[in-house]
Backbone bond lengths (Angstrom), bond angles and torsions (degrees), N, CA, C in turn:
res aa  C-N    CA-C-N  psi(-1)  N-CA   C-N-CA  omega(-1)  CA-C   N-CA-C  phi
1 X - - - 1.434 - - 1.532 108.30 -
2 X 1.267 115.63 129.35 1.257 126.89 -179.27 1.438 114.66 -102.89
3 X 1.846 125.26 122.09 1.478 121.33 -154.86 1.613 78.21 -128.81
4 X 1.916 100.33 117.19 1.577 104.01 170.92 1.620 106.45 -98.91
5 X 1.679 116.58 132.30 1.286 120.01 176.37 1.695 95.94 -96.42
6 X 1.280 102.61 146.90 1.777 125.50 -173.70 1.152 97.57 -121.25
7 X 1.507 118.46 91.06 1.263 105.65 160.28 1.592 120.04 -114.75
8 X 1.235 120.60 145.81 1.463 135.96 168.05 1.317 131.15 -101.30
9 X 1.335 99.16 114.99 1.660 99.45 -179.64 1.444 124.55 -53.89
10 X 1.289 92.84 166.00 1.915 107.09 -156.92 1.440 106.24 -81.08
11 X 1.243 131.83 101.86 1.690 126.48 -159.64 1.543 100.33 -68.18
12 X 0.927 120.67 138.25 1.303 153.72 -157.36 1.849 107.71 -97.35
13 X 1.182 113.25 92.73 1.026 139.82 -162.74 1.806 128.62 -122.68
14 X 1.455 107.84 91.28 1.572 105.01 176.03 1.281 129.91 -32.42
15 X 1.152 112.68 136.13 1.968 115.21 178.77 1.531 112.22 -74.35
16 X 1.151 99.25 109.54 1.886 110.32 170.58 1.665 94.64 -61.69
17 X 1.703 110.84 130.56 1.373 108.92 159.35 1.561 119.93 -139.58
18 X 0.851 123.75 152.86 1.781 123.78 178.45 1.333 137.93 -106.09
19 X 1.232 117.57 100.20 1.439 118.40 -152.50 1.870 108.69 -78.58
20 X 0.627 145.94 -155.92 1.504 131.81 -123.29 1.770 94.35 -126.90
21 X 1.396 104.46 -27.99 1.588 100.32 170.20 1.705 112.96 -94.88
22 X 1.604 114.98 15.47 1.548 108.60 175.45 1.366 130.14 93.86
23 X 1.136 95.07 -16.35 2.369 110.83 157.43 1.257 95.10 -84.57
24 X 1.613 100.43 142.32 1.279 133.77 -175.86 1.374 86.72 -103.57
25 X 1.951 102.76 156.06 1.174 114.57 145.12 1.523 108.31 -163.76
26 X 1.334 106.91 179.97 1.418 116.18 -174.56 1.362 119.49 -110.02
27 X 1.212 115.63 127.00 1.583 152.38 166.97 1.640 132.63 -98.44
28 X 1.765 125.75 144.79 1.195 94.65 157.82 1.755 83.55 -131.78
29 X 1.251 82.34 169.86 1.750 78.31 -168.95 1.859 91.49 -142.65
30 X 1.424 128.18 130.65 1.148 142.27 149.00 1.264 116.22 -139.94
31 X 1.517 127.72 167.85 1.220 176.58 118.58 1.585 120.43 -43.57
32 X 1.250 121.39 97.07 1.296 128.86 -142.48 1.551 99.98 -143.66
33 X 1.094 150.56 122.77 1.688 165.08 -127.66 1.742 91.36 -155.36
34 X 1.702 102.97 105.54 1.696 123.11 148.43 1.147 103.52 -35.84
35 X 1.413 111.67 -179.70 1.430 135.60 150.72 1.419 128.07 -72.88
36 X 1.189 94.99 -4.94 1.587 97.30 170.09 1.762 112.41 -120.68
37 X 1.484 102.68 25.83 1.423 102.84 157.25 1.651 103.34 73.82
38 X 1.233 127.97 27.38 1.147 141.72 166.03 1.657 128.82 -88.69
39 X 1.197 136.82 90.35 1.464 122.70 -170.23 1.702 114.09 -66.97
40 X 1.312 109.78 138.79 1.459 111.74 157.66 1.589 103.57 -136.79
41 X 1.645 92.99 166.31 1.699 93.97 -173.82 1.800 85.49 -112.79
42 X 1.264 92.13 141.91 1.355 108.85 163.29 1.575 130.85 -127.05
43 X 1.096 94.72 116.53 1.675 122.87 -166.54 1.868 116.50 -84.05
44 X 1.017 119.61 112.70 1.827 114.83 175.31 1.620 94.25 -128.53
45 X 1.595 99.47 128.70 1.468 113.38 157.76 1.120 98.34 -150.78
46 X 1.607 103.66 -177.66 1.854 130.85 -144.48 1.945 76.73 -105.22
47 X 1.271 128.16 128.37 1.342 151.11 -163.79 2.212 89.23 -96.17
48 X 1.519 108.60 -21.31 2.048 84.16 -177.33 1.796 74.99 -168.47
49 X 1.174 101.13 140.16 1.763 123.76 -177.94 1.515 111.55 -25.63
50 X 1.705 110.77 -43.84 1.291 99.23 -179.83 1.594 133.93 -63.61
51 X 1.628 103.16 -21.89 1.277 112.44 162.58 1.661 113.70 89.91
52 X 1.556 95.39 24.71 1.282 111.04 -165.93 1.511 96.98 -91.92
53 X 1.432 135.96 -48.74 1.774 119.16 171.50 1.439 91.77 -107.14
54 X 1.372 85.21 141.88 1.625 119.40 166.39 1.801 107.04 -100.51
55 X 0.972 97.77 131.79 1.629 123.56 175.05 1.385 114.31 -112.27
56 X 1.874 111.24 114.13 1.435 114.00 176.56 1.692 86.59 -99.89
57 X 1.433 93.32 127.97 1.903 108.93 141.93 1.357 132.31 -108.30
58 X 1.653 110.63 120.85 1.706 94.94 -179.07 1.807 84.61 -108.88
59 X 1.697 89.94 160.02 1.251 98.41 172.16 1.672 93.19 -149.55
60 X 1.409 92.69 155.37 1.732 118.10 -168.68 1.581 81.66 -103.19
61 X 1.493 92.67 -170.88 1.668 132.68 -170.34 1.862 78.13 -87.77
62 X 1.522 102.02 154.48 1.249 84.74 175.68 1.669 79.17 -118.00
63 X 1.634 118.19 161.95 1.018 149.11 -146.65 1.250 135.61 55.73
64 X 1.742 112.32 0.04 1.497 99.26 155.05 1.261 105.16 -133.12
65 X 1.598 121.95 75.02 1.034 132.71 131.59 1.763 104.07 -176.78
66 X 1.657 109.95 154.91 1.389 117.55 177.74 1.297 114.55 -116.66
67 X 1.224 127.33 127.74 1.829 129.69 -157.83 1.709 88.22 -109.34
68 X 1.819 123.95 101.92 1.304 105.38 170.05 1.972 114.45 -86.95
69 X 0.901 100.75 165.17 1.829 95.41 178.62 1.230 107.04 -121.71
70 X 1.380 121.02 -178.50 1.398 101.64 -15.07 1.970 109.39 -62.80
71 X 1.668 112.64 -168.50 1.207 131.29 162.35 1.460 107.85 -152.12
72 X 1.101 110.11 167.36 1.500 132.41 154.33 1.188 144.93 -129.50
73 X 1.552 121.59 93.05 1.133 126.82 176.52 1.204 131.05 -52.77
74 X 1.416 103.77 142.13 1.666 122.26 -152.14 1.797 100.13 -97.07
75 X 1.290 117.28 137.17 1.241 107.14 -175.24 1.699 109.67 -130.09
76 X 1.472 110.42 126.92 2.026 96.83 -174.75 1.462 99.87 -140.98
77 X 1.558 106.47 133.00 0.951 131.79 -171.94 1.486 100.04 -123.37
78 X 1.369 129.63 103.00 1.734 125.16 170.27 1.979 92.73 49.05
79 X 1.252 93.83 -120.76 1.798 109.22 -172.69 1.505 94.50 -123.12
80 X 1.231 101.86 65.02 1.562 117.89 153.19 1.623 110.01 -162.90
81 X 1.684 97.92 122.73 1.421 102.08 -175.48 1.843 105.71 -130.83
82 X 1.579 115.30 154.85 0.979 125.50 -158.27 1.587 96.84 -138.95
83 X 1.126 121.26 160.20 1.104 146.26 168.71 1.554 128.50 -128.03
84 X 1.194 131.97 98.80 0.856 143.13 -176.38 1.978 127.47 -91.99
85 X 1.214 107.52 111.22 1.427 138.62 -177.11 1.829 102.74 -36.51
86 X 1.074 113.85 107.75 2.152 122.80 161.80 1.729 96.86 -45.39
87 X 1.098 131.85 129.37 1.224 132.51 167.61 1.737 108.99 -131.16
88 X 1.355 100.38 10.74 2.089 117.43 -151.03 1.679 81.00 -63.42
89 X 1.932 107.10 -45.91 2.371 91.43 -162.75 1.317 100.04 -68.92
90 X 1.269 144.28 -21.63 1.220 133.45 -177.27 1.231 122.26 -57.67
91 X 1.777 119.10 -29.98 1.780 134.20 163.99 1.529 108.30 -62.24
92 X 1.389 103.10 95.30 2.090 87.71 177.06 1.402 121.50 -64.96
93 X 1.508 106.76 0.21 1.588 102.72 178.24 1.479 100.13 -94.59
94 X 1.567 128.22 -60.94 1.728 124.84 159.84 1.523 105.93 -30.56
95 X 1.176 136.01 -20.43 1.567 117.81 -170.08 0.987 117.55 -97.85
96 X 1.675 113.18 -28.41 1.497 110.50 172.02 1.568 98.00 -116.33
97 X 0.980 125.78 33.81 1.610 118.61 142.72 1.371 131.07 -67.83
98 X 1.430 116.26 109.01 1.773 116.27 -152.02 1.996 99.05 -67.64
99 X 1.421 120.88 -9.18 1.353 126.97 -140.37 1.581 82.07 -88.92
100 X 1.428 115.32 -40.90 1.423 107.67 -157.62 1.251 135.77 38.85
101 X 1.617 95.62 62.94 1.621 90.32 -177.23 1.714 106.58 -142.66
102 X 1.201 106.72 44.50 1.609 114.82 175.21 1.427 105.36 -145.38
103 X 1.202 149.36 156.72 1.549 157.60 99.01 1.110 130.52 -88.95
104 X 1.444 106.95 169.05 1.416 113.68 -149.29 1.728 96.05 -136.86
105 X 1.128 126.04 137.34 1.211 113.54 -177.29 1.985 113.61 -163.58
106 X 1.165 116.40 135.72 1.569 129.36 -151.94 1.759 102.50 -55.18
107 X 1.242 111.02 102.87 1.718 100.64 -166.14 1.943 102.34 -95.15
108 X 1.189 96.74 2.56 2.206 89.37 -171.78 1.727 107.00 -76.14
109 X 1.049 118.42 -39.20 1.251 108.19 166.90 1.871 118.03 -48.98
110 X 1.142 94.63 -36.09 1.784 86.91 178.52 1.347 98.23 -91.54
111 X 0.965 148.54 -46.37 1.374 124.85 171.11 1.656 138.28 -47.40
112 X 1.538 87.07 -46.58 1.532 97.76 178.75 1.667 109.31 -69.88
113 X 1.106 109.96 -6.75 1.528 117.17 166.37 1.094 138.45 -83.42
114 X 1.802 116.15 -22.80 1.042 138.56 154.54 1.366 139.92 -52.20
115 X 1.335 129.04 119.19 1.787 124.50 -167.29 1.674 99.95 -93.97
116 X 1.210 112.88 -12.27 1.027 111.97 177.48 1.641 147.96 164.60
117 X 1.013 158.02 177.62 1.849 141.52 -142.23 1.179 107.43 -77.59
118 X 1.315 132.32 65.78 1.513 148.47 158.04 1.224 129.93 -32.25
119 X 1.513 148.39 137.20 1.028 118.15 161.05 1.459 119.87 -77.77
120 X 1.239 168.65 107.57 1.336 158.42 102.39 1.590 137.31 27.01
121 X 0.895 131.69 122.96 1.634 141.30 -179.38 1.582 98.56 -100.70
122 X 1.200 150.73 139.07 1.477 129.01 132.25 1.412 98.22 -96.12
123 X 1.702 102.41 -170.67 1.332 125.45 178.93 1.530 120.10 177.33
124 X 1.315 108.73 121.50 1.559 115.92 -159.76 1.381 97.68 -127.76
125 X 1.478 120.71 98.84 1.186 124.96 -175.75 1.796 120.89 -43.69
126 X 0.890 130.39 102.68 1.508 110.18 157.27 1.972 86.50 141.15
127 X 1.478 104.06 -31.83 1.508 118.62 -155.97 1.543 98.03 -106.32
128 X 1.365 136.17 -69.00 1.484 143.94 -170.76 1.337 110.58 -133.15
129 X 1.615 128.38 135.65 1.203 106.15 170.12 2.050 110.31 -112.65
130 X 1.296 104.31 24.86 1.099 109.69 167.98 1.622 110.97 165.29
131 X 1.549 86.84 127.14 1.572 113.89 -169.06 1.463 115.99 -127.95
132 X 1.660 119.18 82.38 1.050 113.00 -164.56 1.521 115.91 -55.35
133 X 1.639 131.88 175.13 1.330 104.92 -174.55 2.012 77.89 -150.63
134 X 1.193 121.20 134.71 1.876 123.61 -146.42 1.631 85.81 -105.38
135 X 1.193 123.91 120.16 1.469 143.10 152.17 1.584 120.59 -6.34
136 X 1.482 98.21 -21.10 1.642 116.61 176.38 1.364 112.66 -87.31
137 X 0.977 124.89 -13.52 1.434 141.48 -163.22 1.372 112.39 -106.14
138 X 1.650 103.57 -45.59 1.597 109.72 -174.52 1.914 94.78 -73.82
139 X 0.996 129.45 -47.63 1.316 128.07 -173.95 1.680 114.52 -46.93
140 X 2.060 111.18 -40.23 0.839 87.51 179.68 1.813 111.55 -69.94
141 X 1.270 102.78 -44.45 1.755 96.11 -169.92 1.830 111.01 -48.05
142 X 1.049 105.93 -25.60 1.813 115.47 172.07 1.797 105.52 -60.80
143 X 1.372 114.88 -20.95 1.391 120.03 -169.56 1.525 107.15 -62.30
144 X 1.750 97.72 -49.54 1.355 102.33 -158.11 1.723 107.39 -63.14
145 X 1.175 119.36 -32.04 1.630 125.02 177.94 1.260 118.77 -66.35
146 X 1.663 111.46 -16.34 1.642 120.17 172.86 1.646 111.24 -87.36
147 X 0.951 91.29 -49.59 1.633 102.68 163.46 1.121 133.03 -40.39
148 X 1.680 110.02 -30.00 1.248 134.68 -176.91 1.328 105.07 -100.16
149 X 1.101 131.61 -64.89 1.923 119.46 151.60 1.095 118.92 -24.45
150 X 1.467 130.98 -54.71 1.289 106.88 -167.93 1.521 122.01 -88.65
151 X 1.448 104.20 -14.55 1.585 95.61 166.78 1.366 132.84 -82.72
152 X 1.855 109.32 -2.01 1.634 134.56 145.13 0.959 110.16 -76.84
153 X 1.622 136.52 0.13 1.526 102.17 153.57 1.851 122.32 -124.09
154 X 1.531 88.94 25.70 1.489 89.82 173.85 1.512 103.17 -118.80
């Protein structure tokens, strides 16, 4: 007897959160390990309500390492590569943070470019030279642009 299990992956869904005066908003937030066994957390949210740019932040440990700016993160997908825009001085709190150990950088162009839950490479010269980024992850940040369609078309 042959017993087939059906399983379906776990849809990939941004974290609703509530900031301290009672507006919600959306985040995804992980913890993500280079190739050299290094953790960073990586942060994507909607940059103004409409949810039209998405902003990735990675941030290191702060004191063992210094992120100078600007930079530009390197982005590889198979034989498709992207480059992604330093946006970190534009945060007046990232700019005068003496720790320097996060950036911030314009992620909707790579998304809105995307057909679909990819796996991802980054690469931040000087800082990581490879940061895988897991197909589960890209879907959620892909969420927020669906999210955003469908409440433009109802």
């Amino acid at each position: 007897m042959l017993v087939f299990l059906f399983l379906s992956p776990a849809k990939a869904k941004a974290k609703l959160k509530f900031s301290e005066d009672g507006t919600s908003f959306s985040r995804s937030l992980e913890t993500l390990r280079d190739l050299d066994y290094q953790s960073w957390q990586i942060v994507v949210y909607p940059l103004d309500q409409a949810e039209e740019n998405l902003v990735l932040r990675i941030v290191g440990y702060p004191g063992t390492l210094r992120i100078d700016h600007p930079i530009s993160l390197k982005v590889h997908a198979g034989l498709k590569d992207w480059v992604l825009e330093d946006i970190t001085l534009l945060n007046p709190k990232l700019a005068n943070d003496p720790r320097e150990a996060a950036a911030e950088f314009e992620l909707s162009p790579l998304i809105n470019d995307l057909t679909n839950n990819r796996p991802l490479r980054f690469e931040l010269p000087g800082v990581f030279t490879d940061l895988p980024i897991p197909p589960y992850v890209v879907a959620e940040w892909r969420s927020f642009l669906k999210e955003k369609l469908v409440d433009e078309q109802n």
